[in-house]
C-alpha positions, -999 to +999 in steps of 0.1 A: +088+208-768+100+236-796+097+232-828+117+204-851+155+215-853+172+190-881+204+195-864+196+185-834+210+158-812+200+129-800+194+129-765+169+111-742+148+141-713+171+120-683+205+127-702+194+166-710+191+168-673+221+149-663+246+165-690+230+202-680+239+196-642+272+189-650+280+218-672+284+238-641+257+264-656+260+302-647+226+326-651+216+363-643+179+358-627+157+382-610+173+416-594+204+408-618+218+386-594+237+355-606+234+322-599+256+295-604+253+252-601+289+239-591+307+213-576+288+185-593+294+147-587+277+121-599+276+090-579+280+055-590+244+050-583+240+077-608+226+106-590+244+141-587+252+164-558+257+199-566+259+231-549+236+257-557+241+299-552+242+337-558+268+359-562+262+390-541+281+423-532+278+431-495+289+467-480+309+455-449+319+480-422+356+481-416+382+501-394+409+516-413+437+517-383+459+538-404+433+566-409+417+555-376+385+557-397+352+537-400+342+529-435+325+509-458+342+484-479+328+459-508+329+426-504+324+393-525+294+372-507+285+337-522+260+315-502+254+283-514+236+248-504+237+216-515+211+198-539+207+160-556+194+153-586+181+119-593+174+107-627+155+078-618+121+093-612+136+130-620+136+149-586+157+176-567+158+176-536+176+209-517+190+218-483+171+249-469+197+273-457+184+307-451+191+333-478+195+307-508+167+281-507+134+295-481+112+296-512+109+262-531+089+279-558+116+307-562+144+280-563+125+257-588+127+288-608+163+294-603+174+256-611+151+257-643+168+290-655+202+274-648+194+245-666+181+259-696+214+283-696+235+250-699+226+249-734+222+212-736+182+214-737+184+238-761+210+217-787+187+185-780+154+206-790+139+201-758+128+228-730+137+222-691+108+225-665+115+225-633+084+226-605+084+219-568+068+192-554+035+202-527+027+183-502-008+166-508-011+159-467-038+192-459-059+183-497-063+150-492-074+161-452-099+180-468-115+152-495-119+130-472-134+150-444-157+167-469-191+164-474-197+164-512-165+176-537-183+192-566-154+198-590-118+185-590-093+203-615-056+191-619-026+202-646-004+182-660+029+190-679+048+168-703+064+142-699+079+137-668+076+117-643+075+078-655+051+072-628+023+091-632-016+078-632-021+054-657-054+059-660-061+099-660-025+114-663-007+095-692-037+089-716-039+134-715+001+131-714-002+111-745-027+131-763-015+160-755+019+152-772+005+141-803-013+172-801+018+193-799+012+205-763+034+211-735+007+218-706-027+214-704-060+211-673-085+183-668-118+194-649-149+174-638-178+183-625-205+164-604-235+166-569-208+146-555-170+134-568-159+101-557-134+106-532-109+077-532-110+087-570-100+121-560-077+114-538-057+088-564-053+111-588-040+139-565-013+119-548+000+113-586-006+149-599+020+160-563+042+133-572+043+152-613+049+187-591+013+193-607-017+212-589-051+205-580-079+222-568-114+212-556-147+226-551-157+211-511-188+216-489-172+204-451-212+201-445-249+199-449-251+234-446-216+252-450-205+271-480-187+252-512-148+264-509-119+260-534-089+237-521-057+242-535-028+212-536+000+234-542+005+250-513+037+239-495+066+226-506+072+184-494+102+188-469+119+158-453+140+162-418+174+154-418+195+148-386+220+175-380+252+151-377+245+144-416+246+178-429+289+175-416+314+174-437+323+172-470+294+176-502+292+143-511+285+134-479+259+162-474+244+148-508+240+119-497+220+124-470+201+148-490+194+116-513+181+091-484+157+125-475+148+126-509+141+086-512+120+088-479+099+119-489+093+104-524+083+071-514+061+083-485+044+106-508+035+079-531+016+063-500-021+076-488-021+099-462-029+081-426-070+085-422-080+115-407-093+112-371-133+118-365 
């Protein structure tokens, strides 16, 4: 969080988020291209669909009749998707459409930018953060197929979400705060890591959009590698025939997805086969 500001409002991390969205923000990110977050509605169950995209100037061959000449003409290009944000545990979820949202790392970056731009954060003397969520599925494969875990590392940023690990996360969440920190690592080292400790404490640092990483032996005799949790993105399908229509409806969807994904993520992985 930045330093004290007396003239600053009010304003609780959820409503920063909310009141940023619907400010419709415009920013200039990477390769001076510009993004922009429009047609926002909030729903009565309070979350908010929003497009999300870039401006772009496109060199389009054209066929001047007149002239009877091929040429090259400049023209406006804006692909968008569709995105939800919901405050109640804080997550974005986001359509993949090819040329706007293949990276979640890149867009996470994009959203953060746009929000920050808003100005909202910034007036409230807070600071937006914005990190995709991995999917925890291939880690957790790998603690419990391991031999021995010799070290387990995790980050953890401030404050969000409202569920994190009681036990690990929000005591260092805590601390950390008092301490005037934004960010900050836990490590441990051991012969051999408890693994249904390990594996608690990473489903909660993917549900945070955190990462992990762990020192594993996969045998007696194989050499100790380093696992990493953030690797890909969670992703939830969505049938076809809901992505039809209209942006609210669109968001919707997107929000069941998001619900599904979310909740599932919260649950341990199904036991790996022998």
């Amino acid at each position: 969080m930045p330093q004290g500001d007396a003239f600053s409002e009010e304003m609780s991390a959820v409503d920063v988020l909310i009141k940023s969205f619907l400010a419709r923000p415009t920013a200039s990110v990477r390769r001076n291209s510009t993004w922009h977050i429009g047609n926002t509605v909030e729903s009565k169950a309070g979350w908010i669909t929003f497009a999300l995209g870039r401006e772009a100037v496109l060199l389009a061959p054209q066929f001047d009749e007149k002239l009877r000449e091929f040429k090259e003409v400049e023209q406006a290009h804006a692909p968008f998707t569709v995105g939800v944000f919901d405050p109640r545990d804080q997550t974005i979820g986001i359509l993949i459409r090819p040329g706007v949202s293949l990276n979640a790392r890149e867009v996470a970056a994009k959203i953060e930018a746009l929000l920050e731009s808003a100005g909202v954060a910034r007036r409230a003397n807070r600071q937006v953060r914005v990190d995709f969520i991995p999917d925890p599925t291939g880690f957790i494969e790998s603690i419990r197929s391991a031999h021995r875990i010799t070290r387990f590392e995790f980050s953890f940023t401030l404050p969000n979400p409202p569920d994190d690990n009681k036990y690990i996360q929000r005591p260092l969440k805590e601390f950390a705060a008092k301490a005037g920190a934004v960010e900050g690592k836990a490590a441990f080292k051991g012969d051999n890591l408890d693994k249904d400790e390990i594996e608690e404490v990473s489903i909660a640092v993917a549900a945070s959009g955190d990462d992990a990483t762990a020192n594993i032996q996969s045998s007696p005799r194989a050499p100790i590698v380093r696992k990493r949790l953030s690797v890909n993105a969670l992703r939830e399908a969505i049938e076809s025939t809901e992505l039809t229509g209209k942006i609210g409806g669109i968001g919707a969807a997107i929000h069941q997805a998001m619900r599904r994904a979310y909740s599932n993520l919260r649950k341990p992985p199904e036991n790996v086969s022998e």
